[in-house]
C-alpha positions in Angstrom: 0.0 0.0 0.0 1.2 3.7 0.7 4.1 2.3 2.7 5.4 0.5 0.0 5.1 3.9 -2.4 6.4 6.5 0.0 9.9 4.0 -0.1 10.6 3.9 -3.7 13.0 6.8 -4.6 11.8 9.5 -7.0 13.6 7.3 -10.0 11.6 4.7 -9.2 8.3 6.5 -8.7 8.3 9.8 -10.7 6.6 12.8 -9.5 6.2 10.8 -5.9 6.5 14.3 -4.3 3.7 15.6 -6.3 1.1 12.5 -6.4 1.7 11.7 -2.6 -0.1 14.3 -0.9 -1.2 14.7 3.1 -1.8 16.6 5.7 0.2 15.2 8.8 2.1 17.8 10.6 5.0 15.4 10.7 6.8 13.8 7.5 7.0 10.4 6.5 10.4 9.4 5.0 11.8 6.3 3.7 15.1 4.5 4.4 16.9 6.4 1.4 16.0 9.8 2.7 16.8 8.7 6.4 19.9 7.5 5.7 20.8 10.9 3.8 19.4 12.7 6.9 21.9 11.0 9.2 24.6 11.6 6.7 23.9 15.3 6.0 21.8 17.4 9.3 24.6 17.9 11.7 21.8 19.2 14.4 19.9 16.2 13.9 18.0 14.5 17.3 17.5 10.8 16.9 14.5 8.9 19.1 14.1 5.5 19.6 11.3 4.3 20.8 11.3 1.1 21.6 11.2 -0.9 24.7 14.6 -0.3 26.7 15.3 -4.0 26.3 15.4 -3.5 22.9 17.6 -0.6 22.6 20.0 -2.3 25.3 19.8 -5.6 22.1 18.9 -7.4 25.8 15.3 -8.5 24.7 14.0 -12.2 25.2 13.3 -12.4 21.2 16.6 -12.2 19.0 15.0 -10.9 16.4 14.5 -7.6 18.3 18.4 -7.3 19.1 20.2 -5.9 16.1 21.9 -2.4 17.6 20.6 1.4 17.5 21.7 4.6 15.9 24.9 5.8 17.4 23.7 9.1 19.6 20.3 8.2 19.5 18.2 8.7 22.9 15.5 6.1 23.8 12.5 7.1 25.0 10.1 3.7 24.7 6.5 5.1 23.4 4.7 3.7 26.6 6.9 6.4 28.6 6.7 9.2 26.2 3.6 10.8 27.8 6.0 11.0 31.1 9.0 11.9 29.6 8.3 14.0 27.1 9.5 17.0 28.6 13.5 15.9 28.3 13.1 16.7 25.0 11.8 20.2 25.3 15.1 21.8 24.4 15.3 20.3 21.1 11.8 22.0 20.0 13.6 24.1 17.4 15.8 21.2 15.9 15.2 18.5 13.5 14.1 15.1 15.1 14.0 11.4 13.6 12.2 8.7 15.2 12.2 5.5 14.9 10.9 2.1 16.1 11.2 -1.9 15.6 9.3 -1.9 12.3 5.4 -0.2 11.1 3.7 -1.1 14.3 2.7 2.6 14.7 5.0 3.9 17.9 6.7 6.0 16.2 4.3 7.8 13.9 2.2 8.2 17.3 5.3 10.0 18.7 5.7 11.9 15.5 1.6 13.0 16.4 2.6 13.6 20.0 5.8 15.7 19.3 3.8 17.8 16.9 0.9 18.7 19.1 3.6 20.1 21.6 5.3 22.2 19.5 8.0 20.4 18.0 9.0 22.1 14.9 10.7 19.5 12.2 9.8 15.9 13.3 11.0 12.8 10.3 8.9 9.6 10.8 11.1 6.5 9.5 8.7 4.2 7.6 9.9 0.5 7.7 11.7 0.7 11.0 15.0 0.1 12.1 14.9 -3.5 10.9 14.3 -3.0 7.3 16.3 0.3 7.7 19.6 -1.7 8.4 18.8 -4.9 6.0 18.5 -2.2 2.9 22.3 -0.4 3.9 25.4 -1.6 3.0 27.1 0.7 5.2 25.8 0.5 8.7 28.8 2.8 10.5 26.1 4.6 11.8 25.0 1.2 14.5 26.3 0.5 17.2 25.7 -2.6 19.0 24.8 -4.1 15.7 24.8 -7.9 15.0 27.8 -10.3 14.5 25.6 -11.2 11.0 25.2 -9.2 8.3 21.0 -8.4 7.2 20.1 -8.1 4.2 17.0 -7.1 2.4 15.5 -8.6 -0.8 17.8 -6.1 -3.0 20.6 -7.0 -1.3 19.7 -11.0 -1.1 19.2 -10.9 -4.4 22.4 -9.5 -5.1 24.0 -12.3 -3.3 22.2 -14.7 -4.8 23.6 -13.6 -8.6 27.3 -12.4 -7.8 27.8 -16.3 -6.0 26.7 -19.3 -7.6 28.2 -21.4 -4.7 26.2 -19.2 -1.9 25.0 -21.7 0.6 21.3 -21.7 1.9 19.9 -22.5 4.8 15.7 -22.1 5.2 15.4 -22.6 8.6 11.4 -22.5 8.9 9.0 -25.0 9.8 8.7 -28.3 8.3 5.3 -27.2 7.8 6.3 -24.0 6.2 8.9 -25.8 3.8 6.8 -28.2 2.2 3.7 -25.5 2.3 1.5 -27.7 4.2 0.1 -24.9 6.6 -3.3 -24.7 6.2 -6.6 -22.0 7.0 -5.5 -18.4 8.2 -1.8 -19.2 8.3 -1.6 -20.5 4.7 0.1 -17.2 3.1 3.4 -18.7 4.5 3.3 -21.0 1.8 5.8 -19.5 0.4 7.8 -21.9 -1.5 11.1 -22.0 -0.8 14.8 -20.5 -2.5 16.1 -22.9 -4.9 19.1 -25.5 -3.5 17.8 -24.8 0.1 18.9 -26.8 2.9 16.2 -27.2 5.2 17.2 -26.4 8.8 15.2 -26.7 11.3 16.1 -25.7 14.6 15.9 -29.3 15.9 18.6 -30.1 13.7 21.2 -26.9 14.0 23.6 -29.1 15.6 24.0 -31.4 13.1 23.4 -29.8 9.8 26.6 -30.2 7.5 28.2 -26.9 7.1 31.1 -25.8 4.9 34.8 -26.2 6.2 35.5 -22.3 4.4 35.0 -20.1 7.5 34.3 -17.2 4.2 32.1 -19.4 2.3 29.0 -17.0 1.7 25.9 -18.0 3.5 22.4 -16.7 3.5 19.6 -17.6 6.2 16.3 -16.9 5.9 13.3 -18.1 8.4 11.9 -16.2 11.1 13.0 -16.0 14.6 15.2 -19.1 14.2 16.8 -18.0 11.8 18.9 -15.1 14.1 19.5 -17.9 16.4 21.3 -19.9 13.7 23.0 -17.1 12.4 24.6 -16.3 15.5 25.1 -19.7 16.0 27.2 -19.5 12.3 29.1 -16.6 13.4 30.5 -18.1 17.1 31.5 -20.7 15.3 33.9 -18.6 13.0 32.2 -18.3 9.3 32.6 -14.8 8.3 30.1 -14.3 5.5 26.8 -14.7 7.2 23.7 -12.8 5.2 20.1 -13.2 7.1 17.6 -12.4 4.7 15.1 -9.8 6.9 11.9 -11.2 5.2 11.4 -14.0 3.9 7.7 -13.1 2.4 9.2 -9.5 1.2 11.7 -11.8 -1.0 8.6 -13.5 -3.1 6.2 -10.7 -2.9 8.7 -8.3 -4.3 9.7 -10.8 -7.2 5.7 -10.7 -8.7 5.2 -6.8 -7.8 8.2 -4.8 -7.9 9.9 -4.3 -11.3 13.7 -3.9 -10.1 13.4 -7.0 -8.0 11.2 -9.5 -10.5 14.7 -11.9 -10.8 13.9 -13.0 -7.7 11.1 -15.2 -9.0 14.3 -17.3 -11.0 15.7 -18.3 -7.4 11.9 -19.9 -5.9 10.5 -22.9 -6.2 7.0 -24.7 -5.2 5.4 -21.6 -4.4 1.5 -22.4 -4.9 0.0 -19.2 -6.2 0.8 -15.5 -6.9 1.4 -12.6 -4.4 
């Protein structure tokens, strides 16, 4: 929907500033115009707004533990309305926000801020998940995993620049062989060709290459940080972890630049 459109760059989507119109006292941005925010407004404030656990990378799901922007101050959303007055003195300067992913924290903030007088507040669309998956350059983390995220650009680069890229899918049996059935049947999904199913039962003992820099790339949900992690204690140096899995093959039927992903799937049961 409009979150997908407000991410693609003005090459992409032309006239984007033109068509996408609205009346929010704050400004959505996407991960391209964040990262040249970081890069280029010296006076810049960054908030994170997720749980302290989080921010810490100390939470009880992995998934949630993959750094935060150097400098930034953490303020979790269910605190704000507390809190909100350490951040009078930076009323007059420009203030990003972020959170995990789209689960609405930080464009509430965004609202919040406004309605007490902040001037210039950015809202980051996509989170700090797919924010850090879409950059090859993450100098800006700190804190930041021992893998390497990647989103479906990025995966898919992988996938063409190394033929002999290793890949482990480490979802459900159910989910590999798309046997899920009734309201969680969209995860069948298919799967990457050459895939080695790994399912967390079996981490231990799945085969894995004696190169500590053979490429790798991961893809499965909350598992799939755990092996990752797993991959990198034990030495391997090239470890990808593809952010989202269903991204990868909804991207390859609707997005133009990324329709070669459709050449690396297999068994997937309808269109997205």
């Amino acid at each position: 929907g409009m979150s997908a459109l407000n991410q693609l760059t003005v090459e992409e989507f032309p006239c984007k500033e033109d068509l996408i119109v609205s009346d929010l006292p704050y400004k959505n941005i996407s991960l391209d115009d964040a990262a040249d925010l970081l890069e280029k407004e010296k006076q810049l404030v960054v908030l994170d707004v997720r749980p302290a656990s989080q921010y810490d990378s100390k939470d009880t799901v992995l998934e949630n533990n993959i750094g935060r922007i150097k400098g930034s101050i953490n303020i979790p959303y269910s605190e704000l309305k507390q809190k909100i007055n350490e951040l009078t003195k930076y009323k007059q300067q420009p203030i990003l926000i972020y959170t995990t992913s789209g689960d609405g924290d930080a464009a509430r903030t965004s609202r919040d801020l406004t309605e007490n007088g902040f001037k210039t507040v950015y809202h980051l669309m996509g989170g700090i998940n797919k924010f850090i998956s879409s950059r090859g350059n993450i100098s800006f983390m700190e804190n930041s995993t021992p893998f390497i995220l990647v989103d479906v650009n990025r995966s898919l680069q992988i996938l063409k620049d190394n033929i002999d890229v290793l890949i482990y899918d480490t979802r459900s049996n159910d989910e590999f062989n798309n046997k899920l059935t009734g309201m969680q049947s969209y995860k069948n999904l298919g799967h990457i060709k050459n895939a080695v199913h790994a399912a967390q039962s079996s981490f231990e003992s799945i085969p894995l290459p004696s190169d500590m820099q053979h490429p790798i790339l991961i893809y499965g949900n909350e598992e799939a940080y755990r092996f990752a992690t797993m991959l990198t204690e034990k030495g391997y140096k090239q470890v990808f972890l593809l952010y989202s899995f269903y991204d990868f093959v909804w991207s390859g039927f609707n997005v133009e630049s990324c329709k070669e992903t459709l050449q690396f799937l297999t068994y997937h049961d309808r269109l997205y």
